[in-house]
N, C-alpha and C positions, 0 to 999 in steps of 0.2 A: 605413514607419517602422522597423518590423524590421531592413529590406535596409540599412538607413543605418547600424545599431548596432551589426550582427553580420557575422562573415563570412562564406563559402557554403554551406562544410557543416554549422557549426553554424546557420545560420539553416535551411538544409533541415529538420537536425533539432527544432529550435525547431517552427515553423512545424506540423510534421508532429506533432509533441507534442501540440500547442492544438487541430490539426485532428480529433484521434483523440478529445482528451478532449469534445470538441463530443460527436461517434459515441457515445462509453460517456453524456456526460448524457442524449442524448436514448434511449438503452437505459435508462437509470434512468427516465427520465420515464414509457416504455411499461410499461416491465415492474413497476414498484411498485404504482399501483394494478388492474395486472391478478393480481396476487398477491392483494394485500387481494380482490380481488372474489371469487376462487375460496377462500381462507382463510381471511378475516376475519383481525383482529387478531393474535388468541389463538393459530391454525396459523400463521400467519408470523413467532409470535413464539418459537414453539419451533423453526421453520427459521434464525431468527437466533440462538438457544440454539446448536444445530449449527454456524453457520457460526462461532462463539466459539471452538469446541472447533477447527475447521478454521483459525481463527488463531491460537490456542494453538498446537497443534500444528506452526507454521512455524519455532517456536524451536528443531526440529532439522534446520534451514538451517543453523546454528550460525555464520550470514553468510557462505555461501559463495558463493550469490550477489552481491550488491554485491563482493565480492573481484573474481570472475571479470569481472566490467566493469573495476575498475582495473587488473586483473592482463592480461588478454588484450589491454585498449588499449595496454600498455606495450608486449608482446610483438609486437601488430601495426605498433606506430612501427616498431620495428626490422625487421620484415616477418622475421621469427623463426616460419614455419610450424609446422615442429617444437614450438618451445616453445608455443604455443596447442596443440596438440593433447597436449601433456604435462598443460598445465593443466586442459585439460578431461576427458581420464578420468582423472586425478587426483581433480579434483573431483566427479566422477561415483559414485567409490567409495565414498570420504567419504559422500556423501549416501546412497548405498545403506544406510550400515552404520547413519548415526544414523536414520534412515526404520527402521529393523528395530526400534531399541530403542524409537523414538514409538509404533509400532503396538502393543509389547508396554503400554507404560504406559498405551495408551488402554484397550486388553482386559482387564489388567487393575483397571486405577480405574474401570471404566465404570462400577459402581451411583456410586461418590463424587460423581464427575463429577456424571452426571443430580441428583442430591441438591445438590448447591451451588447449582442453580437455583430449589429448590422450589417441585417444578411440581406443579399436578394429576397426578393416580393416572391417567387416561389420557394424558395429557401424558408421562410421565413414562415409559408406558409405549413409547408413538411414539418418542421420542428412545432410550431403550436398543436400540430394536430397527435404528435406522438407524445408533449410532452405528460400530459397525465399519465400517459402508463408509465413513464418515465418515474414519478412520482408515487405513484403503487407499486413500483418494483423498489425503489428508495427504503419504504417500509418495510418490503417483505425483506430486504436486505438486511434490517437492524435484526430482527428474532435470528435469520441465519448466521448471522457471523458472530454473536455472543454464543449460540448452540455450537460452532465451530471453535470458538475458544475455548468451552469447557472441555474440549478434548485436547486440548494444548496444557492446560489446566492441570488433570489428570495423569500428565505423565508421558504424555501418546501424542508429541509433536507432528513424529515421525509420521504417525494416522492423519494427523490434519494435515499434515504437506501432501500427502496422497491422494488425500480426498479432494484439495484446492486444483492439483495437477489434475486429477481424473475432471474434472468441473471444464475445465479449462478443455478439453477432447470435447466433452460435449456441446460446450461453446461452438467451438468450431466446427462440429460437424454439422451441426444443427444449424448453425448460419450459413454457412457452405450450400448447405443442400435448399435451402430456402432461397436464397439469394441467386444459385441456377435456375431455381424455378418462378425466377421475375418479383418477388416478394419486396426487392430492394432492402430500404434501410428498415424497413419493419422484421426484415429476418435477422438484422441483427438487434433487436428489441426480444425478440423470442428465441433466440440463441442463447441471449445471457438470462432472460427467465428460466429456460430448459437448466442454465449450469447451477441457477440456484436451488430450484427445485431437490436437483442429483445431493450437493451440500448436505442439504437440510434433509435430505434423509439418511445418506450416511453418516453424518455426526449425532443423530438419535442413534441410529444402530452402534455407533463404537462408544458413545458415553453407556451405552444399557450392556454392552458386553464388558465392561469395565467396574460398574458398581451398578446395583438396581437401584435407580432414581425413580421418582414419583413426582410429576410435578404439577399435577393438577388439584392435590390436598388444599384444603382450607385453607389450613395453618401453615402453610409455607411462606406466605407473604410475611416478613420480618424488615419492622422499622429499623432496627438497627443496624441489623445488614446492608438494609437501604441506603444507609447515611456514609457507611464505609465504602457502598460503590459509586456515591453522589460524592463525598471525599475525595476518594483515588479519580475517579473519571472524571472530576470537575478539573484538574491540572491535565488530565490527558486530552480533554476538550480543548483546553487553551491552547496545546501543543499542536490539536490536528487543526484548529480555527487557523493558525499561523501556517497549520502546511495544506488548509485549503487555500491560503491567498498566494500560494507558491506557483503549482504548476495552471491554477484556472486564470491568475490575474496575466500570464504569459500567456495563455491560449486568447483569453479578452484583447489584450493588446497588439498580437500578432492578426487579431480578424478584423479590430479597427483600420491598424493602420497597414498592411502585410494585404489582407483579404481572406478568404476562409480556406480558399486553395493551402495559404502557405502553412496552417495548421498541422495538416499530415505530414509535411517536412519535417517539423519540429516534433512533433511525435513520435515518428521512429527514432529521431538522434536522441531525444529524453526516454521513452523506453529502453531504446535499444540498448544505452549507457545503464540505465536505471536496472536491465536486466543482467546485466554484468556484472555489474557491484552485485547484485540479488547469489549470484555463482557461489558466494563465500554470506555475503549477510543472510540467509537464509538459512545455512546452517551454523550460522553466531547464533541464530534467535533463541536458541534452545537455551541458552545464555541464562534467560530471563526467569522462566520457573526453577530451574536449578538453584540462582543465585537467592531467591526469595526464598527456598526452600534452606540454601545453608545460611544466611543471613538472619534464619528468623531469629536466634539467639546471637547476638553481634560480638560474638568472644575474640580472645586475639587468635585464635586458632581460625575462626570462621575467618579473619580479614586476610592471613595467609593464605586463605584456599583461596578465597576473593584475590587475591593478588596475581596468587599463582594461574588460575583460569586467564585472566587479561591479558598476562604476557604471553601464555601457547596460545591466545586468540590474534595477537597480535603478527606472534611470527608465523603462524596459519595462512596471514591473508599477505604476508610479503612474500610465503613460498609458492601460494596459489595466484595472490593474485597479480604478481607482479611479471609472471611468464605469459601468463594469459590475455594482460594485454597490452605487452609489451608486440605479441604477435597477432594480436586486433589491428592494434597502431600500424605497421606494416602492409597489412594485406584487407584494409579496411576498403579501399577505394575498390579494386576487382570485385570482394566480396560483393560489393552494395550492386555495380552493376551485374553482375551475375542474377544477385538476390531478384531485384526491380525490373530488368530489361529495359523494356521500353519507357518505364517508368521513373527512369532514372533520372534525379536533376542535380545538377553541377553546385548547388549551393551544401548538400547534403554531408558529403563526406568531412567537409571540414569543421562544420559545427557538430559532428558527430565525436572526433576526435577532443574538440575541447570538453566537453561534453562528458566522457570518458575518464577524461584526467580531474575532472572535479570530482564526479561520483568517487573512482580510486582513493582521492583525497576525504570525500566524505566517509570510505569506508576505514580508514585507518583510525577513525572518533568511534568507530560503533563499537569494537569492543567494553569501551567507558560509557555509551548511552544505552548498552542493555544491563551494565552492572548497576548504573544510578537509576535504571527501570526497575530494574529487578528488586533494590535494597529500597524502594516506595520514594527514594530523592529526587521528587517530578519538576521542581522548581527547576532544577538543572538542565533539565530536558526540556523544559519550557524555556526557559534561556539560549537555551543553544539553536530551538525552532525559531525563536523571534529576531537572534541574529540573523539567520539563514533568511529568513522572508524580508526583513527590516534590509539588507543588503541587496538583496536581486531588486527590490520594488525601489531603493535608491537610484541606483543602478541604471536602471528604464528608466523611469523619472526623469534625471538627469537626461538622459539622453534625448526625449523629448522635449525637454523644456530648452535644449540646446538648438532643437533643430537636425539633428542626426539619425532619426528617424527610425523604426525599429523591424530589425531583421531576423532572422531564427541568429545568424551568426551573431549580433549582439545578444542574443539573450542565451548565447550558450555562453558569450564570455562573462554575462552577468551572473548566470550560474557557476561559474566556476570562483569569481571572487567570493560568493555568498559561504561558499563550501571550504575556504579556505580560512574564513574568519571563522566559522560554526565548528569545524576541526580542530583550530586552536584552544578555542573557550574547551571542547572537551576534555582535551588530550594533554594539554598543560599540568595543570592540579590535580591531582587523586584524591580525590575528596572521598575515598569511603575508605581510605587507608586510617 
């Protein structure tokens, strides 16, 4: 069905998207409840308090990644070596310098920080003591995932979906095997250093088998390239500012009023959902350098092909995704006890489901948020993230200020209104028609 909709290389990459996201669910499926069995609730849930703080902290990407994909796929149509290797230590700089000010504002807000979660007095104490590495890994975060984009960049989705999934094994073995051997929540702090590590040096190896880069030259550092990826990434900041106050001001609120326990509840039904939709938008993403790539001359020919992409994107994800979790919704409740065992709690399956149906809903907008990515239209995509956040934090809001108190089940049903309005704003208007 694929081969009939799409052409070679984007269906490579498609294909290889969906194939990698299979690899990372079935890492979710192993590695969740072997967490819970070694943590319990309570420690897993201060390891996702940290990992908050490690998605907080990507807001000083300040979007230079997603830049560097549209910006390097233009520079490789033209097979412009030179300018990819401007833009990458260009961007590399950039990331150094705001990575330096992230790690200062982590060190210094770290008691606040720990405080906004209020955790237990040994809780409380675990998290201040790992948060600096938390914050060193923040940073080394930014040079890896712009290095990972320029191989998206390049042409070779397909490569970084490999290299994300392969990341993702060493993750989990690595914390696995650290975490048997009593290490606790600090095995999984060097679980995820080991997968970044694997990253960052595979995505040197496939950008150097692709073009020979140089990025340690003098003369690589280009003002003007600077200002193109401080341009483009300055609206993709604002998009990911609105989609850090998404999932962290849920997890804030569920430890407030909920407790920290109920956080890993709400995490698997926001993963688990998030990894769903991921089945088919993982291999849409490929979307985005293609579309930049036929877009860069905006003829009426290029808006047809633009057209015609949307629609095979769209009936892709009613043929894929609408069997797939039409039979989640079903056999979701066994599944989870099966998954969990002992582990298992009765509030789970139902805010899983709704959960579910919003994501579906969210995914039916994204073939229109990687075309308006792709064609550099960020305002749009800033829009559609500010409805999204601006509705779920209504949402809660309200619900506290009513007295109704906050549950993972109201905040799956908060997310599904967010998703419903953020869907509409997309999928309405064809604005690059």
């Amino acid at each position: 069905m694929i081969k009939k909709l799409f052409s070679s290389q984007l269906r490579i990459n498609m294909v290889s998207g969906t194939a990698t996201t299979v690899i990372n669910t079935a890492m979710m499926i192993i590695s969740i409840p072997m967490y819970l069995h070694f943590l319990g609730y309570e420690k897993y849930g201060v390891w996702l308090v940290l990992s908050t703080v490690l998605g907080f902290a990507q807001l000083g990407d300040i979007g230079i990644s997603p830049a560097i994909v549209k910006l390097v796929a233009e520079e490789h149509g033209r097979n412009d070596i030179r300018g990819i290797q401007r833009y990458v230590a260009t961007a590399l700089a950039i990331l150094c310098a705001s990575g330096a000010v992230v790690l200062l504002g982590i060190l210094i807000l770290k008691p606040q920080i720990v405080a906004l979660f209020k955790l237990s007095d040994e809780n409380a104490r675990m998290a201040l003591w790992l948060l600096p590495y938390v914050g060193l890994l923040s940073v080394y975060v930014f040079i890896v995932q712009a290095l990972n984009a320029v191989v998206s960049g390049l042409g070779r989705m397909d490569m970084e979906s490999y290299i994300q999934s392969a990341s993702r094994v060493v993750c989990v073995l690595v914390a696995g095997t650290l975490l048997y051997l009593g290490r606790g929540i600090a095995g999984l702090l060097i679980g995820n250093i080991a997968s970044y590590l694997f990253i960052h040096a595979a995505s040197l190896a496939c950008i150097r088998s692709i073009i020979p880069i140089r990025l340690l030259q003098k003369d690589n550092l280009d003002a003007q390239r600077g200002k193109h990826l401080l341009r483009f990434g300055g609206a993709m900041f604002s998009t990911s500012t609105m989609n850090m106050l998404f999932d962290p001001f849920n997890k804030v609120l569920l430890s407030r009023y909920a407790g920290v326990a109920a956080i890993p509840v709400y995490d698997i039904a926001y993963r688990g959902s998030v990894q769903m939709r991921s089945v088919v938008a993982a291999g849409l993403r490929a979307m985005i350098p293609e579309i930049s790539r036929i877009g860069a001359e905006m003829t009426a020919q290029a808006r047809q092909r633009i057209s015609q992409i949307n629609r095979r994107a769209v009936k892709a994800i009613f043929l894929i995704g609408c069997p797939v979790n039409a039979a989640l919704l079903l056999t979701l409740t066994p599944l989870l006890q099966f998954w969990l065992g002992q582990r298992f709690v009765a509030e789970l399956p139902g805010a899983f489901r709704i959960m579910l149906l919003g994501m579906f809903l969210n995914l039916l907008g994204f073939p229109a948020y990687c075309t308006l990515l792709g064609l550099g239209m960020v305002r749009y995509v800033l829009t559609s993230q500010a409805i999204l956040t601006a509705v779920n934090v209504l949402i809660l809001l309200t619900a506290v200020f009513f007295g109704h108190g906050i549950s993972v089940g109201m905040i799956a049903w908060s997310i599904l209104g967010a998703n419903i309005a953020a869907t509409l704003y997309l999928t309405v208007p064809k604005r690059w028609s």
